[in-house]
N, C-alpha and C positions, 0 to 999 in steps of 0.2 A: 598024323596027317602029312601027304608029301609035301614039302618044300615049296613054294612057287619059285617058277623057274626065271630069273630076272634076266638071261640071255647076254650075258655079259662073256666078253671076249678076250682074250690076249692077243694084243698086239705089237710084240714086243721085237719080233722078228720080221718086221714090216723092211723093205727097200731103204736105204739112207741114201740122200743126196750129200754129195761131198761141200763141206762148210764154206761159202763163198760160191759155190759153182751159177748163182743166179748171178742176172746181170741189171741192171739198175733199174727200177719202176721208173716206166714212162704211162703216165693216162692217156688212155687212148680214145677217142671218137667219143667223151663224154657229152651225154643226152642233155638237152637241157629241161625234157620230160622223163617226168621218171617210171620206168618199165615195172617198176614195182610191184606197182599197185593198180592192177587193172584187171575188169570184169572176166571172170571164169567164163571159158569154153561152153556155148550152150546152142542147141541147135533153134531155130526161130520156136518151131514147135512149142521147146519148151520155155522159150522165151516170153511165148505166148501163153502159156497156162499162169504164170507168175505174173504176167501184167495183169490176168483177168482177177489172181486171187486181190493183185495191189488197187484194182478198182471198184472190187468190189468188198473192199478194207474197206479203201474211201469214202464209200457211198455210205456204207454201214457207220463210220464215225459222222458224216455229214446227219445223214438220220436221228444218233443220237443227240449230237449237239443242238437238232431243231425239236428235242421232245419227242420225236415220232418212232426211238426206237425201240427195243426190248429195251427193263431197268435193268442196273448193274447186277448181278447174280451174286457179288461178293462183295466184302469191304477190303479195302486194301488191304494186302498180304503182309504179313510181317515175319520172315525168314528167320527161319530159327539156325543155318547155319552162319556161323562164326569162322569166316577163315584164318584173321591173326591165331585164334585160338592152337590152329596147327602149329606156329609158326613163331614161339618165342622169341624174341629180340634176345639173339647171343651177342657174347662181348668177344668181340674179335682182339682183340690188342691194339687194334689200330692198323691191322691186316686189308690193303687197299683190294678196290678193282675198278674196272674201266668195260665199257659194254658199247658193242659195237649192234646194229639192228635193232633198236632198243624197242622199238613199238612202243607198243601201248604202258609196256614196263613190268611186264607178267616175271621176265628172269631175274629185272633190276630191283624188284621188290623182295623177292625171295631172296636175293644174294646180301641184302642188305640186312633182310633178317638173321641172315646167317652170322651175322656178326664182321660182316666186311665194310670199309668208309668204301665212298662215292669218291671215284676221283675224276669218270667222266662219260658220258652217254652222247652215241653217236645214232642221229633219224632221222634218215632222207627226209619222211613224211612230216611239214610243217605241223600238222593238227596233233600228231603222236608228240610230237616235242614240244607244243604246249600243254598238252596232259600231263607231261614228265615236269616241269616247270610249277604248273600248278598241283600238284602231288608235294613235289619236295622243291620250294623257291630257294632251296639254298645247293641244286646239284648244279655243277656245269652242263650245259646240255648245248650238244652244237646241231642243229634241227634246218631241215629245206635242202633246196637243190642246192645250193651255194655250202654252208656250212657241214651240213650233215650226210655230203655224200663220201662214203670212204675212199673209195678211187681218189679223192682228191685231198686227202688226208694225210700229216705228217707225222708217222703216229713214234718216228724217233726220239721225237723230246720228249717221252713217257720212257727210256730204259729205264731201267733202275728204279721207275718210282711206281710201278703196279706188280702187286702178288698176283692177281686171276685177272686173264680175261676171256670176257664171256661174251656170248652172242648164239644168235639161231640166225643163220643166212635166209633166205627166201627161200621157202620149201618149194616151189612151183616148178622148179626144173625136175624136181623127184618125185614129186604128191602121184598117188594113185588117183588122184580127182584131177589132174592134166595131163598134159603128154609126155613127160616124163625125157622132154629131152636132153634133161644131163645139160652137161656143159655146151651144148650147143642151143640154149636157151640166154640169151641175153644176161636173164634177170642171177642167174648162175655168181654168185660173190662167196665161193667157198675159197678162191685163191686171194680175194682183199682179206678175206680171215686170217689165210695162212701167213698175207705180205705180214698182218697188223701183229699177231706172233714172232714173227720172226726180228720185227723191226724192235717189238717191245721188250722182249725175252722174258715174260713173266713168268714164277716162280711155277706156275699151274695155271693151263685154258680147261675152259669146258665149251664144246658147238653143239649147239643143239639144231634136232633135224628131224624130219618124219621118220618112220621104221623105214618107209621101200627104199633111204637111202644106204640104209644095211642089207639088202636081200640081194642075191646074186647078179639079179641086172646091172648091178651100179659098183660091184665090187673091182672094178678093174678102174673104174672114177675114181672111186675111195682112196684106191692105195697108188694109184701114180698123181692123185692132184692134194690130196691131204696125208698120208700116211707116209710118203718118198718125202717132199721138202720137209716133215716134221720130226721123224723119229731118229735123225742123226743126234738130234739136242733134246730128246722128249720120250720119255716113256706113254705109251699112248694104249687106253684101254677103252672099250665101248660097251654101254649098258643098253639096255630096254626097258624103259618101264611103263607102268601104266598108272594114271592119275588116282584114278581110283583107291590104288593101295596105299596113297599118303590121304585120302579122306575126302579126297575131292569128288561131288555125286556127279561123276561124267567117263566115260568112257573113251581114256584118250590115251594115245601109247605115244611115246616120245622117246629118239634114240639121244644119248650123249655121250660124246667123246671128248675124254677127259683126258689132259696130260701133265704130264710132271718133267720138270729138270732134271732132278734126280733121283734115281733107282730107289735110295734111301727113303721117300716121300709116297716114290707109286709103289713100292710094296708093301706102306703103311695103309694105303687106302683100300677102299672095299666098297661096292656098293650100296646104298642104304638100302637097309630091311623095309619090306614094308610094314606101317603100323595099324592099316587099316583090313577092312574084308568085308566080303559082300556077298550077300547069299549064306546060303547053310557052310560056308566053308569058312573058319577061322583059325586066325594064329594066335599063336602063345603071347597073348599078356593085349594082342591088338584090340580094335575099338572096334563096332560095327561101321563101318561107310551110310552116311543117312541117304536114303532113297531121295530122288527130284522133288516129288512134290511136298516132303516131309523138310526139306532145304530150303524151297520157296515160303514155308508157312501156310501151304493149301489146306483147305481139309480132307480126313483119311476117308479115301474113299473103298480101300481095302483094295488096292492095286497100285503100287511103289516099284519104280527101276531106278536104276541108273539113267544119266540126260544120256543120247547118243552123242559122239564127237560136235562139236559146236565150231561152226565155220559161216564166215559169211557168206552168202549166196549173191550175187548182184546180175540184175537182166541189162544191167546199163553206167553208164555209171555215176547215175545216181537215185538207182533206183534201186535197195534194197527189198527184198521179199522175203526172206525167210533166212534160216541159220541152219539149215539139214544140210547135212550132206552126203545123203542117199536116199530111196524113196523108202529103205527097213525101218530110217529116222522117222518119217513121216510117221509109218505107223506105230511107232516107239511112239511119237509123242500122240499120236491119238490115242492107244489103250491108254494114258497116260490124263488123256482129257488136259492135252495143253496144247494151244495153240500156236507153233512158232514159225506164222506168216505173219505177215506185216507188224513185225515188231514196234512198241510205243518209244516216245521218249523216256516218257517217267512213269510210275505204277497210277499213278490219279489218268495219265491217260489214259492207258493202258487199262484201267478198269472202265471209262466213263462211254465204251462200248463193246457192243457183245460180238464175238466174235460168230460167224456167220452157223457152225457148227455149236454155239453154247460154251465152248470150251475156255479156260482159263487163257487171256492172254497176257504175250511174255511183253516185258518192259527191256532198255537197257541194263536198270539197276540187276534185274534177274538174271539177264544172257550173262551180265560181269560177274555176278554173285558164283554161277553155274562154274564160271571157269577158275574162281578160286579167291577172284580180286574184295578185297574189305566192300563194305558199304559208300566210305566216304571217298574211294577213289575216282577224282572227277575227269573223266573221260570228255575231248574237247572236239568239238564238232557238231556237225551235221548229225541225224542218225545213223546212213550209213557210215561217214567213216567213225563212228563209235564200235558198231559193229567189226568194222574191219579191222580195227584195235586190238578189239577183244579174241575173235577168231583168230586171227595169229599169235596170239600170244603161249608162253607156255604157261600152265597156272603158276602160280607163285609157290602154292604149296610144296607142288614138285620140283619147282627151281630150287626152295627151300632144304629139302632134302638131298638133294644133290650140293648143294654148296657144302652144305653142312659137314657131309661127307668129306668133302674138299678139304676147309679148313682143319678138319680134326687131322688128316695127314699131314697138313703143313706143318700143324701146332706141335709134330711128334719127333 
C-alpha cells in the first residue's frame, strides 16, 4: 500500500532576521472588544434559512415539551468512542509548556497528555477560560479582555522556565470559510505568537493553523511574518495532517509548524505516523477509525462516515444554528440521518424532540465527543459559545500526537 502522504516540509532555508534587529513591543490601539470571536460572513438570504431552521427547532421543542409532539425515537445514546483511550497519560520528566489561544483546550489537553506540566494558558475569551479552570482547577489560566489578551502580555518572565510553546492563532484571516485577508485582518495574532517565542525562547513551539495557511496564497505571509523573525534561532518544519488518521471520526486537516533550538533536536524529530484508517485503505499494525454514528452510540443503520469538519456556524451572535461548514456537510450528515441544526444542550435534551426530518439530533456532549474532547470535559457557557469552543478547537487526539512527536525529540 502507498505511504500516506503527511505533506511535511523543510524549512530550514527560510530568510533569518538578524538577532536584535526588532525594536521594542509597543500595544497598539488595544480593542476593549474582542475581534475574536464574531459571527461568520453570511449573506441575509442565508441568514434567513438558519433563522427559519432555528424557529422551527423551537416550535418543534415547544411542541414536545407540551405533549403534542412526535415520541422520542431513541433512548439516549451512549458513545462508544473513547478518546483518552487515544491518548495515554506520558510521563514527561517534568518537561514544561505554556499555551497561548488556549480556547476551549483541544491543544492544552493533548499536550498534557503528552507528558508535558502546565505552566500557563492564555484566553481572550472569559467562558474558554472558565472551561480551562473547571477542567483542571489547579492550571494557571489568565482569561478575558484584561488578563488573557496577549498584546498585553509580559511573556519575559517565562525565559528559561518553558520547553514548548504552543498555540493555534485565530484562523479567520486564512480559513477558506472567510476572506482570507491575511494580515490585513485585525484578528491576525501570528506576530503575538512570534513576539511570545521570541521573548520566551522555549526549547520547541508548535502553531497550529488551518491548511490554506500553507497553500501558495499565503506563502509570501508565511515566510516574512513567521519564518524570517523565527528561523535565525529555530529550525522550523511544517506538517499536514488529518484527524482522522489518529482516530478521530471527523474530517479535519490541520497544518503545524513546529520548531526547534537546536539542529540536534529538529533532526531527531519526524512527524507522527498515522495509527488510524478509514475505508478499505489500511496501515501496518493501524486500527480502523470508527465511523460517526458508530462514535455517537446510534444504531447501525448500514451506512457509516466520517463527521464532516465541525465548525460553528452563527446567524447572530447569539444564535447558533448548526455546525456544517458547507452545504456537502449538510448532505454528509443527512445520508448519515443526523441532525446537526439547532444543536441541544445535553443528550436528554437533545432526545426529548424530534428533529423536524426524524433524524438523530446532535447534543453538545456529541459535537465535543466528535471533535475528540473525553466525556467529562465541561465546556462553560451558553450553547453557542460551547459550540464556538469546540469548533476551534484542535482535537486533542491530534494535538496528542503532535506533542508527542515533540517531546520524544527533546527527550533524545
Amino acid at each position: 500500500m502507498p505511504e500516506r502522504p503527511t505533506q511535511q516540509h523543510s524549512l530550514f532555508d527560510a530568510p533569518a532576521q538578524p538577532e536584535g534587529s526588532e525594536g521594542p513591543f509597543v500595544p497598539s490601539k488595544i480593542r476593549t472588544t474582542s475581534p475574536f470571536h464574531q459571527p461568520r460572513d453570511l449573506t441575509e438570504a442565508q441568514r434567513e434559512k438558519f433563522r427559519k431552521m432555528s424557529r422551527d427547532s423551537r416550535e418543534a421543542r415547544r411542541s414536545a415539551l407540551a405533549g403534542e409532539g412526535p415520541a422520542p425515537l431513541h433512548e439516549i445514546n451512549i458513545p462508544k468512542f473513547r478518546p483518552l483511550d487515544l491518548m495515554p497519560q506520558r510521563d514527561g520528566q517534568g518537561v514544561s509548556a505554556l499555551s497561548l489561544f488556549s480556547g476551549g483546550g483541544g491543544l492544552d489537553l493533548g499536550v498534557e497528555r503528552a507528558g508535558f506540566t502546565h505552566t500557563a494558558s492564555f484566553e481572550i475569551m472569559q467562558e474558554a477560560g472558565d472551561t480551562l479552570r473547571k477542567a483542571r482547577n489547579d492550571w494557571a489560566v489568565f482569561s478575558g479582555e484584561e488578563d488573557g489578551d496577549v498584546r498585553r502580555a509580559n511573556f519575559k518572565q517565562w525565559r528559561g522556565k518553558v520547553d514548548l510553546l504552543h498555540g493555534g492563532p485565530p484562523c479567520q484571516p486564512f480559513s477558506n470559510a472567510g476572506r482570507q485577508q491575511g494580515h490585513l485582518d485585525e484578528r491576525d495574532m501570528w506576530p503575538q505568537f512570534v513576539r511570545a517565542v521570541k521573548d520566551i525562547r522555549p526549547a520547541a513551539f508548535i502553531g497550529e493553523n488551518v491548511p490554506a495557511l500553507a497553500s501558495p496564497k499565503f506563502s509570501q505571509y508565511v515566510s516574512e511574518n513567521i519564518l524570517a523573525p523565527l528561523s535565525g534561532n529555530y529550525q522550523i518544519q511544517t506538517v499536514t495532517l488529518q484527524a482522522s488518521d489518529f482516530g478521530v471520526p471527523q474530517v479535519r486537516r490541520r497544518v503545524f509548524f513546529v520548531g526547534f533550538r537546536t539542529k540536534k533536536m529538529a533532526k531527531a524529530w519526524s512527524a507522527p505516523d498515522p495509527t488510524h484508517y478509514w475505508g478499505d485503505a489500511s496501515i501496518t499494525g493501524g486500527a480502523r477509525c470508527m465511523g460517526l454514528r458508530e462514535a455517537l452510540g446510534l444504531p447501525d443503520t448500514g451506512i457509516d462516515d466520517l463527521s464532516p469538519t465541525i465548525r460553528s456556524s452563527l446567524t447572530g451572535p447569539r444564535h447558533t444554528t448548526s455546525i456544517l461548514n458547507s452545504v456537502a456537510a449538510q448532505r454528509k450528515f443527512e445520508s448519515l440521518e443526523i441532525w446537526p441544526n439547532g444543536v441541544a444542550a445535553d443528550r436528554a435534551s437533545a432526545r426529548a424532540f424530534v428533529a423536524k426530518n426524524g433524524h438523530f439530533r446532535l447534543s453538545v456532549p456529541d459535537v465535543a465527543l466528535i471533535q475528540g474532547f473525553p466525556e467529562d470535559w465541561p465546556f462553560v457557557g451558553a450553547t453557542y459559545m460551547a459550540l464556538g469552543q469546540i469548533g476551534n478547537a484542535v482535537p486533542p487526539p491530534l494535538a496528542y500526537a503532535v506533542a508527542s512527536s515533540v517531546l520524544d525529540a527533546l527527550s533524545k
